[in-house]
PDB file of N, CA, C, O and CB in Angstrom:
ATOM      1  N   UNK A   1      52.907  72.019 -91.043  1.00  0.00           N
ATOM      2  CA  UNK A   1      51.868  72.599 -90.232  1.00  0.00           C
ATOM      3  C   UNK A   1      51.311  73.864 -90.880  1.00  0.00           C
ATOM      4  O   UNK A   1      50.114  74.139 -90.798  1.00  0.00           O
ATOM      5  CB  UNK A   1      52.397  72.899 -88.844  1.00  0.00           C
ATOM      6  N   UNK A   2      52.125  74.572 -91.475  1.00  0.00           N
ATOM      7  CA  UNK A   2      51.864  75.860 -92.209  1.00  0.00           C
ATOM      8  C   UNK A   2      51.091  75.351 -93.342  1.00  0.00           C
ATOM      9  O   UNK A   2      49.908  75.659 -93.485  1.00  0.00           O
ATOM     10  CB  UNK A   2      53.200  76.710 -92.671  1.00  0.00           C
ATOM     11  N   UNK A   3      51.646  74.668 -94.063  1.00  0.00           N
ATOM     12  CA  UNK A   3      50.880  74.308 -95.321  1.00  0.00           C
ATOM     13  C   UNK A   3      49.180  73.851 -95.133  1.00  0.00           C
ATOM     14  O   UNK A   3      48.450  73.633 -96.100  1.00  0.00           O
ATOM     15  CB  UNK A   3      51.739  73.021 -95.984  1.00  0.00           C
ATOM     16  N   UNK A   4      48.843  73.782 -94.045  1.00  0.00           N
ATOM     17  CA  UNK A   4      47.326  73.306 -93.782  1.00  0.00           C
ATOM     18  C   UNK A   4      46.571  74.390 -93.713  1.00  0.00           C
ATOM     19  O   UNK A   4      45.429  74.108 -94.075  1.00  0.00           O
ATOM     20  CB  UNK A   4      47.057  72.504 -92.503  1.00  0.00           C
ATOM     21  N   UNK A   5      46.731  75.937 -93.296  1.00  0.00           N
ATOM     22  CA  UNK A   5      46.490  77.131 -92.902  1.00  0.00           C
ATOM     23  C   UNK A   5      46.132  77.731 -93.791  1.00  0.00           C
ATOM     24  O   UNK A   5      45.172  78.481 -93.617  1.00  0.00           O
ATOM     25  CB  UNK A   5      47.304  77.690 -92.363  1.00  0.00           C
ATOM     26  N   UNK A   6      46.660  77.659 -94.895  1.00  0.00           N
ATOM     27  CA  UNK A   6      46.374  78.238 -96.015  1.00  0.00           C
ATOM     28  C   UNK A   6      46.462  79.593 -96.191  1.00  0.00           C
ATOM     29  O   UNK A   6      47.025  80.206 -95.284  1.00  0.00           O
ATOM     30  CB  UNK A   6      45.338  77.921 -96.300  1.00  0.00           C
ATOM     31  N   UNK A   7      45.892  80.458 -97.481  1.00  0.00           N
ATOM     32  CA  UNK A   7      46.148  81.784 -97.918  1.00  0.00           C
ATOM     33  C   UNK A   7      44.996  82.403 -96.739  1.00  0.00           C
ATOM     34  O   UNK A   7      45.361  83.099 -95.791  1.00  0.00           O
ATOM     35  CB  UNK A   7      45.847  82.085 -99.787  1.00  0.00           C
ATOM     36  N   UNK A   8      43.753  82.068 -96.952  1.00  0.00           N
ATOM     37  CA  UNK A   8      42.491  82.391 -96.439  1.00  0.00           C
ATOM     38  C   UNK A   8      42.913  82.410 -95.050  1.00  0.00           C
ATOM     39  O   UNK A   8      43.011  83.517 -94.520  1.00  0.00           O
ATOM     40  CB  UNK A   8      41.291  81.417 -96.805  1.00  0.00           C
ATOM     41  N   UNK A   9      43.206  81.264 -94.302  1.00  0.00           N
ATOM     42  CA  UNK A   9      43.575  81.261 -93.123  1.00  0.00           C
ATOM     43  C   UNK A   9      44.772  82.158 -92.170  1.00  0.00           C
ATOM     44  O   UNK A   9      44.606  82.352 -90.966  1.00  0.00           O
ATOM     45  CB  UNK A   9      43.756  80.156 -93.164  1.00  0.00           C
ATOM     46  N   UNK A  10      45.770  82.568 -92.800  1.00  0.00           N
ATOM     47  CA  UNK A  10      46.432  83.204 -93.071  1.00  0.00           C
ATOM     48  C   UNK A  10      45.848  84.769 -92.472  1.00  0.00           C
ATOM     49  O   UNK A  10      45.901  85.284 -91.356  1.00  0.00           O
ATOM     50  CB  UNK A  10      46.656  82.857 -94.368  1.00  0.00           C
ATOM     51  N   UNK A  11      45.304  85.207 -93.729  1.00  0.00           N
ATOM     52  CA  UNK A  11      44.505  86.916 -93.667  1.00  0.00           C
ATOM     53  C   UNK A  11      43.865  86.615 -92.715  1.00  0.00           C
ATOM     54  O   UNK A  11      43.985  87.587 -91.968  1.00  0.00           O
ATOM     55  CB  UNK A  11      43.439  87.628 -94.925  1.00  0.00           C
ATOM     56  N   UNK A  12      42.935  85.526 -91.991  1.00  0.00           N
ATOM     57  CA  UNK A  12      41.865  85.542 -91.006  1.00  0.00           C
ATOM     58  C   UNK A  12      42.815  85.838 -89.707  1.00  0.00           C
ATOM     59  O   UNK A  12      42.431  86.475 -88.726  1.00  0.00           O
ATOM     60  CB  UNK A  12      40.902  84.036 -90.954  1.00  0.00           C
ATOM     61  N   UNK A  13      43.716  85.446 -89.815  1.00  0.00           N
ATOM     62  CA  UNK A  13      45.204  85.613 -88.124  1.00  0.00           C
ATOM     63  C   UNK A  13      45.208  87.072 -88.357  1.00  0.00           C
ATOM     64  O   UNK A  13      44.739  87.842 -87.519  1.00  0.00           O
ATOM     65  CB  UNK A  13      47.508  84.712 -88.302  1.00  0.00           C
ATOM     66  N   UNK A  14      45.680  87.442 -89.379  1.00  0.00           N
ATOM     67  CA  UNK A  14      45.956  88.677 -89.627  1.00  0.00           C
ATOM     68  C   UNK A  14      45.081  89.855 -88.949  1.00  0.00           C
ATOM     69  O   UNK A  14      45.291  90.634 -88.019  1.00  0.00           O
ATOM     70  CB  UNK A  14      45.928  88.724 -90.955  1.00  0.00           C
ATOM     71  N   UNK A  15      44.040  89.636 -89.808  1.00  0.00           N
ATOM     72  CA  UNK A  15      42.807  90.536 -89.299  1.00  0.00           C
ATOM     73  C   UNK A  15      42.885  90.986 -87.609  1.00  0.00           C
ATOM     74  O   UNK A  15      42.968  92.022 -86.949  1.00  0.00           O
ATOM     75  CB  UNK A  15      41.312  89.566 -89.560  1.00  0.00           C
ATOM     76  N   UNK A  16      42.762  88.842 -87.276  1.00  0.00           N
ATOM     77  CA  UNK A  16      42.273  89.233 -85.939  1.00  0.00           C
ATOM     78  C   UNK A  16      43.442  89.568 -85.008  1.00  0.00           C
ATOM     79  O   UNK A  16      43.157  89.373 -83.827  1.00  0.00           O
ATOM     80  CB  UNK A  16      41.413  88.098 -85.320  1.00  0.00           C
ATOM     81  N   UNK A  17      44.930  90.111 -85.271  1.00  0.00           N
ATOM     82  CA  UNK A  17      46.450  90.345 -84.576  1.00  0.00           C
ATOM     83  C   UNK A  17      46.088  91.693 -84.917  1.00  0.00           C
ATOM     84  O   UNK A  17      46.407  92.578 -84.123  1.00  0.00           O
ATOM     85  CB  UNK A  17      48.102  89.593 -85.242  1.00  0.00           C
ATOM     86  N   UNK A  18      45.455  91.999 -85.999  1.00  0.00           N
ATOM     87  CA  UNK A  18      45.003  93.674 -86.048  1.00  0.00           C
ATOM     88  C   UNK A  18      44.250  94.162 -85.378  1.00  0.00           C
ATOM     89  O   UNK A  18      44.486  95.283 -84.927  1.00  0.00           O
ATOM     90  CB  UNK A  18      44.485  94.162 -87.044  1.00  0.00           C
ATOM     91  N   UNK A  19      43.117  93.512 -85.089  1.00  0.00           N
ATOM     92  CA  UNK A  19      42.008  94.022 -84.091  1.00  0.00           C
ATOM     93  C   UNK A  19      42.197  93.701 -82.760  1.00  0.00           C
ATOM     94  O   UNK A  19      41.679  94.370 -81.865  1.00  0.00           O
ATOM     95  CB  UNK A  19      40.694  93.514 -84.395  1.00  0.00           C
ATOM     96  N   UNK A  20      43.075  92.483 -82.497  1.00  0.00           N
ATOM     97  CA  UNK A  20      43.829  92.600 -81.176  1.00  0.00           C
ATOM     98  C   UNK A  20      44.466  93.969 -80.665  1.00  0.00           C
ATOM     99  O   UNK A  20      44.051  94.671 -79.742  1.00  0.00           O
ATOM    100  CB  UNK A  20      44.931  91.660 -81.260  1.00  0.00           C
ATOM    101  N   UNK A  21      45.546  94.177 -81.466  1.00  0.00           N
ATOM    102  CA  UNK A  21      46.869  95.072 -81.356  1.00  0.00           C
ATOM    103  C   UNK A  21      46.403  96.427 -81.220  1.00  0.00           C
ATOM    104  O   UNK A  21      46.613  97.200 -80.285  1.00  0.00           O
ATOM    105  CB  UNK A  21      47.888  94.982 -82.654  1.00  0.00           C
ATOM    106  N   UNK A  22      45.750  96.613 -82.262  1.00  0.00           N
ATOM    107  CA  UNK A  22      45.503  98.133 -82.858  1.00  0.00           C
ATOM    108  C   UNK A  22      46.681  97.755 -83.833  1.00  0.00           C
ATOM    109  O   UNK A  22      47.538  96.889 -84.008  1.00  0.00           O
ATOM    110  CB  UNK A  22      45.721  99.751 -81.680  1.00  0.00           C
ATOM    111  N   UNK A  23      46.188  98.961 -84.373  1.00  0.00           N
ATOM    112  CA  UNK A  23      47.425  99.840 -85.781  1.00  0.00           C
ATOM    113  C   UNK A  23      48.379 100.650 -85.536  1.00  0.00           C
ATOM    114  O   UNK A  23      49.211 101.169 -86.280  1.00  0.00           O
ATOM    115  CB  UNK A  23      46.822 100.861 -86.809  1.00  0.00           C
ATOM    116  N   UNK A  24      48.149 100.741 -84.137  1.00  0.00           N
ATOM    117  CA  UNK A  24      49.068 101.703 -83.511  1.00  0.00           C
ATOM    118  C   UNK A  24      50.227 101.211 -83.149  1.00  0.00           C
ATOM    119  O   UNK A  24      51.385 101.563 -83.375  1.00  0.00           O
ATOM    120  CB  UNK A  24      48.581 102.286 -82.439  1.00  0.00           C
ATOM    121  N   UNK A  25      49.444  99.769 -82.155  1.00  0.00           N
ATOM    122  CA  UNK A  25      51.046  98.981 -81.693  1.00  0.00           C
ATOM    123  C   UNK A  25      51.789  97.744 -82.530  1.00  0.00           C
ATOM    124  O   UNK A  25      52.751  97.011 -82.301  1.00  0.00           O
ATOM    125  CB  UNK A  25      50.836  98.220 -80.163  1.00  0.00           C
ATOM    126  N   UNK A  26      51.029  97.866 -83.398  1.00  0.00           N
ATOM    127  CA  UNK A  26      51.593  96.425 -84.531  1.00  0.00           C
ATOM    128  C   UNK A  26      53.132  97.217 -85.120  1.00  0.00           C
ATOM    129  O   UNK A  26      53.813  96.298 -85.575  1.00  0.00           O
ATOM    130  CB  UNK A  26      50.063  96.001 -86.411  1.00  0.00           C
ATOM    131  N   UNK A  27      53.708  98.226 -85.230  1.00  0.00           N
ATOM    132  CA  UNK A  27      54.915  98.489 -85.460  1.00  0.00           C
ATOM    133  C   UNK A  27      56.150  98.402 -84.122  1.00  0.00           C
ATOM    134  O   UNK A  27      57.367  98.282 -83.985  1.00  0.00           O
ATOM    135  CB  UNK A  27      54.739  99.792 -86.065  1.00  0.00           C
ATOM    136  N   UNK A  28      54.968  98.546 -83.341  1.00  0.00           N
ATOM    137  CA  UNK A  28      56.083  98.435 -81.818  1.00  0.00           C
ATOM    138  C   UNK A  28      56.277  97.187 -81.825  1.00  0.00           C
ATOM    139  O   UNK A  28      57.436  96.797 -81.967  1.00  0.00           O
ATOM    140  CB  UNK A  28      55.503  98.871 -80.150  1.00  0.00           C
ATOM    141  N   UNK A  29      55.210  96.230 -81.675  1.00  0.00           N
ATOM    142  CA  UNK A  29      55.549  94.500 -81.997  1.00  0.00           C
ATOM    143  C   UNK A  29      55.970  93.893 -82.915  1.00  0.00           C
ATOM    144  O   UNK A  29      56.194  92.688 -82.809  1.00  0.00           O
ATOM    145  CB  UNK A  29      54.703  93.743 -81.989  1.00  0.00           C
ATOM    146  N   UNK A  30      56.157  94.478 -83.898  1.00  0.00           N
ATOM    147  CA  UNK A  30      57.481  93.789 -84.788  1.00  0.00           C
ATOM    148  C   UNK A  30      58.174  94.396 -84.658  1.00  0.00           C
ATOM    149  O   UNK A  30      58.978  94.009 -85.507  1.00  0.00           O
ATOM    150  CB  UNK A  30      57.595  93.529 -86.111  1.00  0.00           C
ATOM    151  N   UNK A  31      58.799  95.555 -83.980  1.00  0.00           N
ATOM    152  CA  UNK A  31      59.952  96.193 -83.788  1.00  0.00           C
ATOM    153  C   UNK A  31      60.626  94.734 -82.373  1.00  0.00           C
ATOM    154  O   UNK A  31      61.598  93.980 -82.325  1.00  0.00           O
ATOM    155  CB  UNK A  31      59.553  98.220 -83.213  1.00  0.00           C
ATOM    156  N   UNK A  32      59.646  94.964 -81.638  1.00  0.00           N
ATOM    157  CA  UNK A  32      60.617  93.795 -80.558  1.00  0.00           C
ATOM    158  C   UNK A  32      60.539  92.750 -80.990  1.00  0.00           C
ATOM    159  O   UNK A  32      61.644  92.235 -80.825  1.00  0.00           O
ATOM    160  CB  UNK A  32      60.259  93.500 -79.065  1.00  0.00           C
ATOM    161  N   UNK A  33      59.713  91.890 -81.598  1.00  0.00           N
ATOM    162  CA  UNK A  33      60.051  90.782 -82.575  1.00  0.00           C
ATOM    163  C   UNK A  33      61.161  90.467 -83.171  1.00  0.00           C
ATOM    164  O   UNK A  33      61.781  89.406 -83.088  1.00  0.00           O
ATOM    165  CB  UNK A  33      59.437  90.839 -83.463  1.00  0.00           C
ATOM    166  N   UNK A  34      61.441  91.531 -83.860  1.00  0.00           N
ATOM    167  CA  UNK A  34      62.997  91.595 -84.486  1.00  0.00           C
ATOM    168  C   UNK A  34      63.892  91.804 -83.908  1.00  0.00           C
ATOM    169  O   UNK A  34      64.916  91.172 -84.167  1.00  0.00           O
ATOM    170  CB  UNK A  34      63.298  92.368 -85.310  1.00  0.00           C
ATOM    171  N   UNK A  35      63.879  92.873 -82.787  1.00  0.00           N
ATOM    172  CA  UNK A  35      64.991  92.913 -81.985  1.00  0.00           C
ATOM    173  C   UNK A  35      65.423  91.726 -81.068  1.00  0.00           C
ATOM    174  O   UNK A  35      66.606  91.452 -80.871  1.00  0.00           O
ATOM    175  CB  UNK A  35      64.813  93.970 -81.246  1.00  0.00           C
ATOM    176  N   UNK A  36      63.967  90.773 -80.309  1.00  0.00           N
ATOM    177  CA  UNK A  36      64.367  89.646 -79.965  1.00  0.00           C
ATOM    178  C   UNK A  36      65.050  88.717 -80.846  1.00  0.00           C
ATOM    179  O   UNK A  36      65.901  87.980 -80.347  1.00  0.00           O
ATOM    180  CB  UNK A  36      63.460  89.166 -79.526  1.00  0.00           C
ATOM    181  N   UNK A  37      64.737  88.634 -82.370  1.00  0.00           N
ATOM    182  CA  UNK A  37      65.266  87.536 -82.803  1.00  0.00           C
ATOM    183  C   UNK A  37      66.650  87.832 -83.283  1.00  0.00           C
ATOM    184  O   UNK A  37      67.525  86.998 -83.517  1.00  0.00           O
ATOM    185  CB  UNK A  37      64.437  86.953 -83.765  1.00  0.00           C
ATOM    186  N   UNK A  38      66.729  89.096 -83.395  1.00  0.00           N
ATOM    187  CA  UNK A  38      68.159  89.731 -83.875  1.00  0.00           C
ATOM    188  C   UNK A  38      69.394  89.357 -82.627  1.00  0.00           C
ATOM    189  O   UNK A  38      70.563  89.115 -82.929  1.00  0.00           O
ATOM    190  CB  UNK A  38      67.946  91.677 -84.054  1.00  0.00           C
ATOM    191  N   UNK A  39      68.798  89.369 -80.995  1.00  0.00           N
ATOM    192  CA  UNK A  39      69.216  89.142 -79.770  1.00  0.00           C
ATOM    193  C   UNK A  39      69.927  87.852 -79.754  1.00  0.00           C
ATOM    194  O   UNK A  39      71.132  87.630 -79.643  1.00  0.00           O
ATOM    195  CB  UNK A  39      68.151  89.207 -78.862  1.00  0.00           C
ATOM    196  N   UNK A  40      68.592  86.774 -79.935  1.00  0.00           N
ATOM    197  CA  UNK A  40      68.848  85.422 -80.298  1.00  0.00           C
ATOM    198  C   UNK A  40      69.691  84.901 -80.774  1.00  0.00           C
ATOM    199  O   UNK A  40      70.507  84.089 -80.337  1.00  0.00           O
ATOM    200  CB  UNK A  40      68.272  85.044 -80.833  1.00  0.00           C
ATOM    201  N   UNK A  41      69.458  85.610 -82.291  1.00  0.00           N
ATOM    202  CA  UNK A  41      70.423  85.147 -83.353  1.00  0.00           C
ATOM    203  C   UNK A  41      72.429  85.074 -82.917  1.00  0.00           C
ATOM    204  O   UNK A  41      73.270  84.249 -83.274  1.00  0.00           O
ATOM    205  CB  UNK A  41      70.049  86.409 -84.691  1.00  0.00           C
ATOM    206  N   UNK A  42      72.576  86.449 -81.950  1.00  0.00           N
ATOM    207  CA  UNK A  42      74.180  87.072 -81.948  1.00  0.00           C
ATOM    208  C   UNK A  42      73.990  85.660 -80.487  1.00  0.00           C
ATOM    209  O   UNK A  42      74.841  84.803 -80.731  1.00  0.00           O
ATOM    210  CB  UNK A  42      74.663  89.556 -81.486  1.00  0.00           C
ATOM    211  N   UNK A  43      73.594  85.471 -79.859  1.00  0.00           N
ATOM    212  CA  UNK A  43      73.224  84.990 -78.635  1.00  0.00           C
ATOM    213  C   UNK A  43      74.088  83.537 -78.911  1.00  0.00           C
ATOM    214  O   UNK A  43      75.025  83.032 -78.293  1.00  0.00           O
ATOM    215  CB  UNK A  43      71.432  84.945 -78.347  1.00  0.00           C
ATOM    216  N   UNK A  44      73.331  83.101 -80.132  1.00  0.00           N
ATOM    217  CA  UNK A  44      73.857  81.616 -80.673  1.00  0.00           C
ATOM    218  C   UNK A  44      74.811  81.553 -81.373  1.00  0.00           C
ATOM    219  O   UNK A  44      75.400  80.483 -81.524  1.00  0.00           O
ATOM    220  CB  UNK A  44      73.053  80.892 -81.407  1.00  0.00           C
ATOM    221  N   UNK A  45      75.224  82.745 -82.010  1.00  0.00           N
ATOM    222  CA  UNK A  45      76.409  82.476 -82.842  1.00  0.00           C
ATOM    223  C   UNK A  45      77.373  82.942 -81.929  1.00  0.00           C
ATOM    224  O   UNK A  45      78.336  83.270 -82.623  1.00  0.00           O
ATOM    225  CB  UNK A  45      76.478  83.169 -84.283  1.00  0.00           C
ATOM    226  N   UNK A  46      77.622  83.142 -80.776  1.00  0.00           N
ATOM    227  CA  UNK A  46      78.411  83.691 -79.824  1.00  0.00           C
ATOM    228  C   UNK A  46      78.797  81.777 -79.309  1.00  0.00           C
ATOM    229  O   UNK A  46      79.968  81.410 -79.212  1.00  0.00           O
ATOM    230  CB  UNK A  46      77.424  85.060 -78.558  1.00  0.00           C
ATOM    231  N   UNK A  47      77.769  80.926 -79.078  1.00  0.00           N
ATOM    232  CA  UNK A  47      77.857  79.995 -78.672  1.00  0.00           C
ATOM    233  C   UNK A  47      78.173  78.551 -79.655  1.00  0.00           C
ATOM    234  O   UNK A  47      78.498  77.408 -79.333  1.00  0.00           O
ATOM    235  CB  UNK A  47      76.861  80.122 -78.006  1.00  0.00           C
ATOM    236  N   UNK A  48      77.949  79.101 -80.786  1.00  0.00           N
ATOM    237  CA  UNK A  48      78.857  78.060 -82.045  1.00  0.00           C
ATOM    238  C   UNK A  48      79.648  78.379 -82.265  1.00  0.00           C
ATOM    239  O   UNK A  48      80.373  77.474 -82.678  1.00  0.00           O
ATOM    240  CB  UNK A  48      78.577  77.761 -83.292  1.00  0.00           C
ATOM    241  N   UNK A  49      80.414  79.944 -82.253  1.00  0.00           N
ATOM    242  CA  UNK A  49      81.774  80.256 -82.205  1.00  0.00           C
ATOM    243  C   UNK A  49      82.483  79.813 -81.008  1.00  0.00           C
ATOM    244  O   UNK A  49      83.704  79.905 -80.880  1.00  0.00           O
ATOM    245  CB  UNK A  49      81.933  81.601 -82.345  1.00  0.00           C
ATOM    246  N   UNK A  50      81.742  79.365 -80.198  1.00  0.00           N
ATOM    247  CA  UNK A  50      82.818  78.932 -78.914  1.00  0.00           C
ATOM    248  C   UNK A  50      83.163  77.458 -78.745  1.00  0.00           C
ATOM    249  O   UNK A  50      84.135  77.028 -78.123  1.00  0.00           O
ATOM    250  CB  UNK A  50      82.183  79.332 -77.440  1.00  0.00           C
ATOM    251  N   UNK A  51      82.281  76.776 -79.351  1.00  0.00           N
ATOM    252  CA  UNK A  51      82.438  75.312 -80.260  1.00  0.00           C
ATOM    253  C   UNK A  51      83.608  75.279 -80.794  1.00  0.00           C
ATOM    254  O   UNK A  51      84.493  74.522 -80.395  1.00  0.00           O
ATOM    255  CB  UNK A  51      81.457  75.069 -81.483  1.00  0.00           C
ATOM    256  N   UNK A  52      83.740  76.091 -81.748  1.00  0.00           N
ATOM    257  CA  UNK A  52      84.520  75.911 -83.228  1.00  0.00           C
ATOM    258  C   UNK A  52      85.695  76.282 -82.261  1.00  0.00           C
ATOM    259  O   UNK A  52      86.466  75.325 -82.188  1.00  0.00           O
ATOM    260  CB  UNK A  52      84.109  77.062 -84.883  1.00  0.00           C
ATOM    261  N   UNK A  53      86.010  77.111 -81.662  1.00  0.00           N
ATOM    262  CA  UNK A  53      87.393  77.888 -80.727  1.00  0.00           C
ATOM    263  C   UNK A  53      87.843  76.514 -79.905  1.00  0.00           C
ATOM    264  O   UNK A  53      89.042  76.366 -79.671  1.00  0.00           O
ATOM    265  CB  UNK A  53      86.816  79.489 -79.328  1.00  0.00           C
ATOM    266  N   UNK A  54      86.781  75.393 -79.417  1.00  0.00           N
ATOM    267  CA  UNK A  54      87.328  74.344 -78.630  1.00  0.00           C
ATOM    268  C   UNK A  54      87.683  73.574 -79.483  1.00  0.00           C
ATOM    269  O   UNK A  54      88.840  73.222 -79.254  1.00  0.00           O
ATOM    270  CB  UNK A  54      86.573  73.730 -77.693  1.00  0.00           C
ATOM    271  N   UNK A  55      87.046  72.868 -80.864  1.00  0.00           N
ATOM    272  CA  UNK A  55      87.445  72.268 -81.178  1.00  0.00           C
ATOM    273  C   UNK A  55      88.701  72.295 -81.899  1.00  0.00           C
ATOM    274  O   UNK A  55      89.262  71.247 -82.222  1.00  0.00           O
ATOM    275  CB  UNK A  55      86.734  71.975 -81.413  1.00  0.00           C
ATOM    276  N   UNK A  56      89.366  73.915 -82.280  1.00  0.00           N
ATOM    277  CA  UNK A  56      90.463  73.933 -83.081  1.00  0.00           C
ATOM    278  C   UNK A  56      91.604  73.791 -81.884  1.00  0.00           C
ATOM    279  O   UNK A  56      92.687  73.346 -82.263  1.00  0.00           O
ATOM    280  CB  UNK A  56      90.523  75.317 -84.080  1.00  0.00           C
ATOM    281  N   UNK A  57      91.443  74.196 -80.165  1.00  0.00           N
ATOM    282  CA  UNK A  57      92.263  74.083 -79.011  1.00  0.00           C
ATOM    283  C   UNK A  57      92.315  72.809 -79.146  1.00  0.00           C
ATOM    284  O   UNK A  57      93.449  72.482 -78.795  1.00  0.00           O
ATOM    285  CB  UNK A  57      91.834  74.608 -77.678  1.00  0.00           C
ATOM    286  N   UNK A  58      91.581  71.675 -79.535  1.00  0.00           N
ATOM    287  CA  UNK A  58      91.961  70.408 -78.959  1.00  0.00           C
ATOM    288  C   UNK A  58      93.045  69.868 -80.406  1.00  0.00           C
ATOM    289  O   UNK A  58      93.763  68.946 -80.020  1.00  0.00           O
ATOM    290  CB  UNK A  58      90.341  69.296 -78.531  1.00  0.00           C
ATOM    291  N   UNK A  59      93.206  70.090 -81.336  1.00  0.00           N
ATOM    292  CA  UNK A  59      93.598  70.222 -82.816  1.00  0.00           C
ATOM    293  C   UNK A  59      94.761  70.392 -82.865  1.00  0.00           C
ATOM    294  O   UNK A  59      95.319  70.528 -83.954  1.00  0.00           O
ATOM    295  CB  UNK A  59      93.049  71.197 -83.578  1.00  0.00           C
TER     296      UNK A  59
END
């Protein structure tokens, strides 16, 4: 899906997430961007570590 978007297409999102946002808040929104996915990330490995903990109890 990405690969259809291209370079051009690409900068044109860009632009217009800039003139959305401002310049002001585009650091606050990738600040929670990251912090959500950073959230996510411990979120799921909390829940494949609890996999791996059952399957070595049944073992």
């Amino acid at each position: 899906m990405l690969n259809s978007i291209g370079i051009p297409g690409l900068i044109i999102i860009l632009v217009l997430i800039l003139i959305i946002f401002g310049p002001t808040k585009l650091p606050k929104l990738g600040r929670s961007i990251g912090e959500s996915m950073k959230n996510f990330k411990e979120s799921t490995k909390g829940v494949l570590d609890d996999d791996d903990v059952k399957k070595e109890e049944k073992l």
